[in-house]
N, C-alpha and C positions, 0 to 999 in steps of 0.2 A: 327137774320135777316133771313129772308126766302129767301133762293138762288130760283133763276130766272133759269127753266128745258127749257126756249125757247134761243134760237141764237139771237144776235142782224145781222141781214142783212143789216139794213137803214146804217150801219155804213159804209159798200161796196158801195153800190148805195140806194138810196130812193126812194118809189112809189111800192116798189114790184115786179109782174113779168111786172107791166106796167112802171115803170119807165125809166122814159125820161133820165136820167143823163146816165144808161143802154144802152140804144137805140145810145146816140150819142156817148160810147165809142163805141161799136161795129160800126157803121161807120167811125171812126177813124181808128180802124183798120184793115176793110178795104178796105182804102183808105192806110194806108202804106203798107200794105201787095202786093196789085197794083206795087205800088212807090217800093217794093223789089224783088218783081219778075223783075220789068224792070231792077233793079239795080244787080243782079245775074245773070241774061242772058248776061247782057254788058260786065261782068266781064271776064278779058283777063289775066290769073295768069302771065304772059310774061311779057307782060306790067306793069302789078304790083308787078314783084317780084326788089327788095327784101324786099323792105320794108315791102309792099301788105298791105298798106294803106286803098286801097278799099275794102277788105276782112274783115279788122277792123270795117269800117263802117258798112257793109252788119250785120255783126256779132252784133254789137250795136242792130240796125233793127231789128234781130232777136229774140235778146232776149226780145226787149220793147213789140215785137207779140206777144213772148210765153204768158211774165208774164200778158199781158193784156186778151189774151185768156184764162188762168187757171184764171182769176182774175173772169171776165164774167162768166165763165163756173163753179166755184165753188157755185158762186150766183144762178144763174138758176137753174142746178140740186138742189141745196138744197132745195131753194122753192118747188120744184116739188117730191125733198125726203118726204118733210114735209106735202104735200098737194098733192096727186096724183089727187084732183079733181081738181089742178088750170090750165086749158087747156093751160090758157095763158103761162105761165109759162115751158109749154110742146111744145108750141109753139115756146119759145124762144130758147130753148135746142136744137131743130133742127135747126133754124135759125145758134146759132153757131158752128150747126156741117157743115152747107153750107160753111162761111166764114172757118172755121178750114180746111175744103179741099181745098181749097185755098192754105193755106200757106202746107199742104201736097205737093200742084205742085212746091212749091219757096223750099219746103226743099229737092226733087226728085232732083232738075235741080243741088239744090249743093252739093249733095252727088257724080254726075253724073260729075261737074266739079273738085271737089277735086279728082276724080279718073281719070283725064286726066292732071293734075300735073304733069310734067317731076319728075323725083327720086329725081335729085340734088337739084331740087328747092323746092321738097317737103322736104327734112332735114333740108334747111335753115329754110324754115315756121316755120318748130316745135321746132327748136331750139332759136327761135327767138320770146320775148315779143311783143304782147301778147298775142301770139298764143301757149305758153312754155308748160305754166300750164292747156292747155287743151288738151295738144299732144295725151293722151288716147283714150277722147271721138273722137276727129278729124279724128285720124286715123281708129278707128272703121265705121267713118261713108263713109270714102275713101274707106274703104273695100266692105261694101253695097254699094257703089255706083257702085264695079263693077258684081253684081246682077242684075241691075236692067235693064228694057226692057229699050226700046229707050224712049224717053224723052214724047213724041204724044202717046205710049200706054201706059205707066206710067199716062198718063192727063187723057186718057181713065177708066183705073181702079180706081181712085181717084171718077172723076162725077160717076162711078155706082154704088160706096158705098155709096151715099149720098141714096139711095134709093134700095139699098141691104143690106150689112152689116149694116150699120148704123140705115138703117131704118127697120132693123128687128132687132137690138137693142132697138130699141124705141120700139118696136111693145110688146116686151118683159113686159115693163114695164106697157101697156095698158093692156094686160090683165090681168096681176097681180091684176091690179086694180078693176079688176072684182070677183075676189075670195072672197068668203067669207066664215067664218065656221063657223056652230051651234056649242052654250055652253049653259047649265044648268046653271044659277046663279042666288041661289036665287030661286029656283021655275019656272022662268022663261028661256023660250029660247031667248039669243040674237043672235048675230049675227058679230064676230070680222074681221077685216082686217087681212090679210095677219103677219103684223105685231105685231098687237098683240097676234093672234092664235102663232104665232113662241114664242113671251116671256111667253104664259102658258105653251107651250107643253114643254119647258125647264125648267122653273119654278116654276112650282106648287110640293107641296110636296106630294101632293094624290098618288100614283100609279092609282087606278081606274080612278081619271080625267087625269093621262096622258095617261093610255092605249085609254079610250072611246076620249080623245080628237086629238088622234093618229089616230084612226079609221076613223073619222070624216074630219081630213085633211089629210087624203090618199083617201078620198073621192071628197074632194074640189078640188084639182089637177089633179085626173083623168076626172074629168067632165069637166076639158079644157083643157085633154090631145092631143086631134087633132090640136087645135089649136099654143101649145106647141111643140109640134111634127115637124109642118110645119115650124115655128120658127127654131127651132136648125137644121133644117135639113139646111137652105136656107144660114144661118148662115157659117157652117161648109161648104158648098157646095161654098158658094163666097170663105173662105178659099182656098178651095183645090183648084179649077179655078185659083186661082191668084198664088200660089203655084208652078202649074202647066204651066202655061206661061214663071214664068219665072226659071224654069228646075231644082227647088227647090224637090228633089225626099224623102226625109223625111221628116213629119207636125211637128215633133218634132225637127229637126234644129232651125225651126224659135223661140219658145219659150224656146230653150236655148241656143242661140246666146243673145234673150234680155235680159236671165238672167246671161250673162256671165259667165257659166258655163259648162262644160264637160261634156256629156254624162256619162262616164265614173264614175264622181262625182255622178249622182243622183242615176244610179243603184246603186254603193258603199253603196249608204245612203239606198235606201228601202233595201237591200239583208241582210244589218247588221240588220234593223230595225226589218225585218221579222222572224230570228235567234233568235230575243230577245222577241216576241210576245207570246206566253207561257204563260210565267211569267204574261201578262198582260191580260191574260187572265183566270188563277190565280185569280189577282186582282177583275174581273168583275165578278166569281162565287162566291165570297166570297162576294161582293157586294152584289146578287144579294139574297146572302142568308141572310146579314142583312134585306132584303127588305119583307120576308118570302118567296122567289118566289125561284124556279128550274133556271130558266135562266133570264137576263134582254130583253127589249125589244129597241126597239130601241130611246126609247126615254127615257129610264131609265140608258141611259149611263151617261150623265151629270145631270141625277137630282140629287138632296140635298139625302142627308141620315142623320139619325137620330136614336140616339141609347141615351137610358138610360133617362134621364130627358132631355137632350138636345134639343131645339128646334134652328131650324136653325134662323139665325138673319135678320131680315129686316131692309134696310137701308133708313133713309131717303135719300134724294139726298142731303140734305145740310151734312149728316154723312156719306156721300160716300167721297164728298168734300175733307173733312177735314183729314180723312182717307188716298185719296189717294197722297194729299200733305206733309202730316206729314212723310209720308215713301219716297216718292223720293228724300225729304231732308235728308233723312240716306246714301242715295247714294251720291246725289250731289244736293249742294244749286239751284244751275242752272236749274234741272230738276224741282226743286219745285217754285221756281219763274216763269220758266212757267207754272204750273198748275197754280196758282196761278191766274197767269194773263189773261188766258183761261176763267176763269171763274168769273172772277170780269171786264172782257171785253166782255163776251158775247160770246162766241167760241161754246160751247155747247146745240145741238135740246136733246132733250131728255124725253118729254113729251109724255106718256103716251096717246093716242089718236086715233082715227077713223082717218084714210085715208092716214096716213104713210103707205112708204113703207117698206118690212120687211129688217133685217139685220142692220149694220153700218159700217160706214168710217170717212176714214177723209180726208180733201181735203184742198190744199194750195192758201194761198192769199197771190203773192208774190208782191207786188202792196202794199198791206196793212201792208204787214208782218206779216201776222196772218194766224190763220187754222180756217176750220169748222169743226165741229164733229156733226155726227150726231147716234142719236141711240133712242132706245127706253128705257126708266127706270122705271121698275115696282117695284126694290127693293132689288131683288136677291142677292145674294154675286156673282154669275157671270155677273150681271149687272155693280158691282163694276169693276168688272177684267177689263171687256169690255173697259168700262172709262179710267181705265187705259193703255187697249193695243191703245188705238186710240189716247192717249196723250203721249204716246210713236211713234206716228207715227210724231206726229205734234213738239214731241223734236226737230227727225231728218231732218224736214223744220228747223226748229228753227236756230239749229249749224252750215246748209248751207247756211244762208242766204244771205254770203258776198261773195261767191263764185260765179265765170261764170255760166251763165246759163248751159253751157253745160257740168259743172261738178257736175249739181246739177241734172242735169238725173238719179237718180238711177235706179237700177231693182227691181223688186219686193221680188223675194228672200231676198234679205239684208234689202228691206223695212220691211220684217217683223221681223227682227233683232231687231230694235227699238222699235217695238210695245210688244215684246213678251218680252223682256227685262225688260220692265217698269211693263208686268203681272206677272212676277218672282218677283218682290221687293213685290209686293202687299201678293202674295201668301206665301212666306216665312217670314214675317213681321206678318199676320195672328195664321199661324200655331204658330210659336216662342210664340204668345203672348197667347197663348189658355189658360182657365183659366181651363181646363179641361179634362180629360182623354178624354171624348164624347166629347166635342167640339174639341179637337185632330183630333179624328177619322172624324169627318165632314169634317173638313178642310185640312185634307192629303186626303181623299175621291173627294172634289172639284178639289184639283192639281191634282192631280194623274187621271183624271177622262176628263182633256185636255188634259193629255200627251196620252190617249186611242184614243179621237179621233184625232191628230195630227200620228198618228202612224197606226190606224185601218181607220175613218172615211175618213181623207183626202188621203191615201192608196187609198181605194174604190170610189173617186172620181179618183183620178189617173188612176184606173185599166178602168173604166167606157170612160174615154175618150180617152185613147189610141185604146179601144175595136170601142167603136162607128165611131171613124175617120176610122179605118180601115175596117170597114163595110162601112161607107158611103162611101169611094171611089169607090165601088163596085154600087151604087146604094141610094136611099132613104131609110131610116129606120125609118120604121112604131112607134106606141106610144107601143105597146105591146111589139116589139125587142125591144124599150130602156127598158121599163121597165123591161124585161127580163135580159138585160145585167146590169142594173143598181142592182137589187138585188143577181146577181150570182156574180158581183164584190162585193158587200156586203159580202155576205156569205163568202167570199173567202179573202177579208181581215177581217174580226174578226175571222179567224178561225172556222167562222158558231159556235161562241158563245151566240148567241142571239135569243131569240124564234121569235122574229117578226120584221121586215126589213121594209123599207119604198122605196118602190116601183117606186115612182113618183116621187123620189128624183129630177131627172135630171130634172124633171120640177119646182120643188118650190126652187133651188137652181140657186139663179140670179149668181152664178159666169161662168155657163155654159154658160151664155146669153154677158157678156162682150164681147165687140168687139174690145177692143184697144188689146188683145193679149191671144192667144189658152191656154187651159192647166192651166186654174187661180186656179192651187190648190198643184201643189209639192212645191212652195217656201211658203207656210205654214210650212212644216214639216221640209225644211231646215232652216228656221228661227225660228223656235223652237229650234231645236236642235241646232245649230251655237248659237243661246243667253244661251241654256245652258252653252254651252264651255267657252266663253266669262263669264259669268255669275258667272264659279267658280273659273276665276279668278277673279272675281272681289269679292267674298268672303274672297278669300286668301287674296285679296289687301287692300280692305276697301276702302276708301274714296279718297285715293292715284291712285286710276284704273281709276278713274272718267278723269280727262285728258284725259289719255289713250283711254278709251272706244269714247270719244266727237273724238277726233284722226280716232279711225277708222270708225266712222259714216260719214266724211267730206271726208274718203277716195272710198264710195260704190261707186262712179260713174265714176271714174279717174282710176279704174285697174279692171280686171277681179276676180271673185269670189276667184278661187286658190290662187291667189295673193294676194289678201286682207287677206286670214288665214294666208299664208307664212307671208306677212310683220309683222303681229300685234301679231299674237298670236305661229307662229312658228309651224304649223303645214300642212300636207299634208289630204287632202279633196278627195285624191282616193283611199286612204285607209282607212281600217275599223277604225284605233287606233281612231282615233276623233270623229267619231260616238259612237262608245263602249265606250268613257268614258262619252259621253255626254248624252248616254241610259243609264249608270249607277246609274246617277243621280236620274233617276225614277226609279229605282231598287231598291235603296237606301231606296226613300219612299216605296216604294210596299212592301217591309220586314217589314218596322217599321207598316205600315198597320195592314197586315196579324198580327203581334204580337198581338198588340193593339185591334184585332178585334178575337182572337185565342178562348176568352170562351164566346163571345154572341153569337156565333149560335148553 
């Protein structure tokens, strides 16, 4: 039976981006959202302590907003992931960013009232059903609330992102939709979106088509690099404005306050990470000399290698499938029932085509109980991976499902815990099964080949954003300064391993473009490495960690990062030890490599 590469939608709402069934949830909610701001402004914690009966209700309220708004908001963007041409559909995406600011003023007013809580009565609340089991997120949000401006410029900055930040996140995804890149195929020039130009230049085994098709989209991005430019500047410029209001004097508090994390923790992890880059760099010249080349380029990090008769395998999508649920079930029945269900429900875009957008995700339908995934599948064996890190996203919905809304808040750091977890079963399951000394080497070349750019790539998006925020405070920075700073952070994380850099990075990379929160690239590298930790326990443990691991997935949103290692796995995250064993891991590979690879060049 031929598995089905499109998402079922109609199953959320019917009619598309015009559906009516669409249209009258988002008037429902809001008309509650209305009915909860009245209902949190009336709210007198005095009056309702002790029980705070009213606080329960408002709380109810809120959740039925959230899950109705990710419910809406998963459907829209998909559409418009799948179809950049469906206006409407783009239309609708801002529409629920109108009403989403809304409920940004109802959740301002009770961050703003929980933080005017007398002490005594705030211990009763947390101690007290069924406010017990959320006392974490609650109390984090009491804290922000005593941040925050007065309640009227709060109202203020909310309407101006509808048509700042916001709307220079939309603007983001318009132009995108204007790029296009020449390919040879065939004789012929065509002409790919964004998205598929992104699965050749990582895909294809040619080196010649991925240098000439490197060339060509350093080309495509710079020809709407001004428009690009204006984007991120306007972007990071609403940040720092709103930042700056209200007396927030580091851009880096704010995105590691949401990821519940220490300062202290992320330096620990790059300073180890960097100590151990050598070696992985090692790795990349020895690559590079399988390839027949002096150095890689930049787009020959993650390509395929091929040695001896080996050619690298292409998957169907119904052989991805089967694949990546045959192996989740080595970990746990539960991970592979939901795959399973994923895709004989219709969870998965995946379709190879004109007018997607590039990249993928995954996005929660908590209303339905289900996820969407969306990506691009041309065949790759990191198309495979992919499938599986984004069904490791949609586990971690899965295991919260029965949990408060507000302890199913995680951060992103831990989100990709989950996702990178489920690309480890897939990757080690592979290799284990190689029928071949070259098909070895491919497939330790593939692993080993994400842990470079989680260590180097996402590094140099790091270095890139730190550098640029702290220039734009100073003023506007031109396409040529980012491009400047974008490949001098390159250089500087690969240890200037690499003959050719990709320039315009900061522009063909949507995660610079996100608005819901700055810096979308170190909890990459900490959930890589945190799934390793976890990961080799779960080797040591087998099938028996599987509880365990579901344990600490249910705990990402209920305690801070530190505390989540301390409870589950007994370890300290400001020190080096847990990094260093977690690098060791690809160490481990990068020897058996170099062995394995010691008499083909």
């Amino acid at each position: 039976m031929t598995a089905s590469q499109n998402w079922n939608m109609d199953s959320v709402f019917e009619g598309g981006s015009h559906s009516e069934a669409l249209q009258s949830r988002i008037k429902e909610l809001d008309t509650l959202i209305q009915a909860t701001l009245t209902q949190i402004s009336a709210w007198q914690p005095s009056k309702d302590h002790p029980e705070f009966n009213e606080l329960a209700a408002f709380l109810e309220n809120r959740e039925t907003i959230g899950n109705g708004l990710s419910e809406a908001g998963t459907f829209a963007r998909g559409l418009f992931s799948a179809n950049t041409k469906d206006l409407q559909a783009a239309k609708v995406v801002n529409q629920l960013s109108t009403v989403a600011s809304q409920m940004s003023e109802v959740e301002t007013l009770f961050m703003k009232k929980l933080k005017d809580v007398p002490e005594d009565e705030w211990n009763t609340l947390v101690a007290t059903e069924p406010f017990k089991q959320s006392a974490f997120p609650l109390q984090e949000k009491r804290e922000k609330g005593q941040k925050l401006l007065s309640e009227k410029e709060e109202k203020i900055i909310q309407k101006l992102s509808l048509d700042g930040l916001n709307g220079f996140g939309n603007m983001y995804q318009t132009i995108v939709n204007s790029v296009s890149v020449p390919f040879e195929e065939d004789g012929k020039i065509i002409y790919l979106s964004a998205g598929q130009a992104a699965n050749k230049l990582t895909g294809s085994e040619d080196p010649a088509v991925r240098a000439r098709l490197l060339k060509d989209w350093e080309m495509a991005w710079k020809e709407k690099a001004p428009l690009f430019s204006d984007t991120l500047n306007h972007l990071a410029g609403f940040r720092l404005q709103t930042y700056d209001l209200r007396d927030e004097k580091d851009f880096l508090t704010p995105p590691l306050e949401y990821n519940r994390m220490k300062e202290e923790t992320l330096n620990t992890m790059w300073d180890t990470i960097t100590e151990n880059k050598p070696k992985v760099v090692t790795f990349l010249n020895r690559k590079a000399a399988l390839m027949g080349k002096d150095k890689l380029n930049w787009a020959d990090v993650t390509a395929p290698v091929s040695v001896g008769d080996y050619e690298p395998k292409t998957y169907s999508f119904e052989e991805a499938q089967d694949f990546v649920t045959t192996h989740f079930g080595t970990f746990s029945q539960e991970m592979q029932d939901m795959a399973q269900r994923a895709f004989d429900e219709g969870w998965v875009e995946a379709e190879d085509k004109e007018g997607k957008r590039p990249g993928a995700y995954c996005s929660n339908l908590p209303e339905s109980k289900q996820s969407r995934i969306f990506m691009t599948f041309s065949g790759s064996a990191n198309n495979v991976s992919t499938l599986a890190h984004e069904l490791g996203h949609a586990y971690h919905s899965h295991v919260m499902r029965d949990l408060p809304a507000l302890n199913r808040s995680y951060a992103m750091n831990v989100a990709e815990t989950a996702s990178t977890f489920a690309e480890m079963l897939i990757s080690d399951a592979t290799v284990e099964a190689a029928a071949s000394e070259e098909e070895k080497i491919a497939l330790l070349d593939s692993k080993i080949s994400r842990a470079a750019i989680m260590f180097m790539n996402i590094h140099s998006r790091f270095l890139f954003e730190k550098r640029f925020y702290e220039a734009r405070q100073n003023g506007l920075v031109n396409e040529e300064e980012l491009s400047t700073i974008m490949e001098e952070a390159q250089k500087e994380a690969f240890l200037d391993s690499l003959d050719t850099y990709h320039p315009t990075f900061w522009a063909s990379k949507l995660h610079f473009y996100i608005t819901g929160i700055s810096f979308y690239n170190f909890p990459y590298t900490f959930g890589f490495l945190f799934s390793l930790g976890i990961y080799s326990k779960a080797k040591q443990e087998g099938q028996s960690f599987s509880d365990n691991y579901r344990n600490l997935l249910r705990d990402t949103a209920s305690m801070t990062t530190e505390d989540l290692a301390e409870k589950h796995l007994a370890v300290d995250l400001t020190q080096p030890d847990f990094w260093q064993s977690a690098i060791d891991e690809i160490l481990t590979d990068i020897d058996e490599y170099l062995a394995l690879t010691a008499d083909r060049v």
